[in-house]
C-alpha positions, -999 to +999 in steps of 0.1 A: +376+133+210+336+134+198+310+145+176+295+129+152+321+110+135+331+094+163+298+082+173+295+067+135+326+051+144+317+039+175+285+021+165+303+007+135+325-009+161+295-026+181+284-046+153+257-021+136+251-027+098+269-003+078+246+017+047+233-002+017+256-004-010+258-017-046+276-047-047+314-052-058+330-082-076+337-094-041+304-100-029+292-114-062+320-141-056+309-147-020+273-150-036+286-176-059+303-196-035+269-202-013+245-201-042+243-243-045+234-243-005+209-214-016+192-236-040+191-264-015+178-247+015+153-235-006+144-266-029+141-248-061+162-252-096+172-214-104+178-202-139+199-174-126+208-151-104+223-115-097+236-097-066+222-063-063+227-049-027+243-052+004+251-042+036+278-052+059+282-060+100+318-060+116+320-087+138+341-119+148+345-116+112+320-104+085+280-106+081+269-100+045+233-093+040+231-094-001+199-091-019+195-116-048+174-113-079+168-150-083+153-164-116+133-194-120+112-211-149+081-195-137+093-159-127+113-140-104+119-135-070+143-109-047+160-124-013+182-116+017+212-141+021+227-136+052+265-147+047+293-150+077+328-144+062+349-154+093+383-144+106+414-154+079+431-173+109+398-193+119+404-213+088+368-216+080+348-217+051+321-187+041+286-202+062+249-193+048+235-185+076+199-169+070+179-163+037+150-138+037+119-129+017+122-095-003+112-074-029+132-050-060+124-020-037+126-033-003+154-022+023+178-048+033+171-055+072+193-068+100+180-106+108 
């Protein structure tokens, strides 16, 4: 079996980032859970926040790459978090694992 749907499926499987999507009620929750390490990694006090985008990577588990419209007393600011979600039976927790510059039109990249 081939053509292209199976060479979509295919690179899916290898860990390619899937298409940018808006985002759902579950990544704003998974947003949520990391924002206070957010805050902390990047030493500022945010008034708010608000998932816009993401894309998503299969691996051992799940990489989210969400962009953020982040709110402070002085303006505003787009970012990248870079989320694991692993495995149910690893037992872990979600794990921030990279935050990135952006911008309200910029394309969410793989880092």
């Amino acid at each position: 079996c081939s053509g292209p749907a199976t060479r979509r499926l295919v690179k899916m499987m290898t860990g390619g980032a899937g298409p940018e999507q808006s985002v759902t009620d579950e990544e704003r929750s998974i947003v949520e859970k990391v924002w206070s390490e957010v805050s902390k990694q990047r030493q500022k006090e945010y008034v708010s926040y608000e998932a816009k985008t993401f894309k998503s990577q299969v691996v051992a588990g799940m990489n989210y790459f969400i962009k953020v419209m982040a709110k402070t007393t002085t303006g505003e600011e787009y970012i990248v978090l870079k989320i694991y979600k692993p495995l149910p039976h690893m037992g872990s927790d979600l794990q921030l694992s990279g935050i990135k510059e952006s911008s309200a039109t910029g394309a969410i990249e793989h880092f």
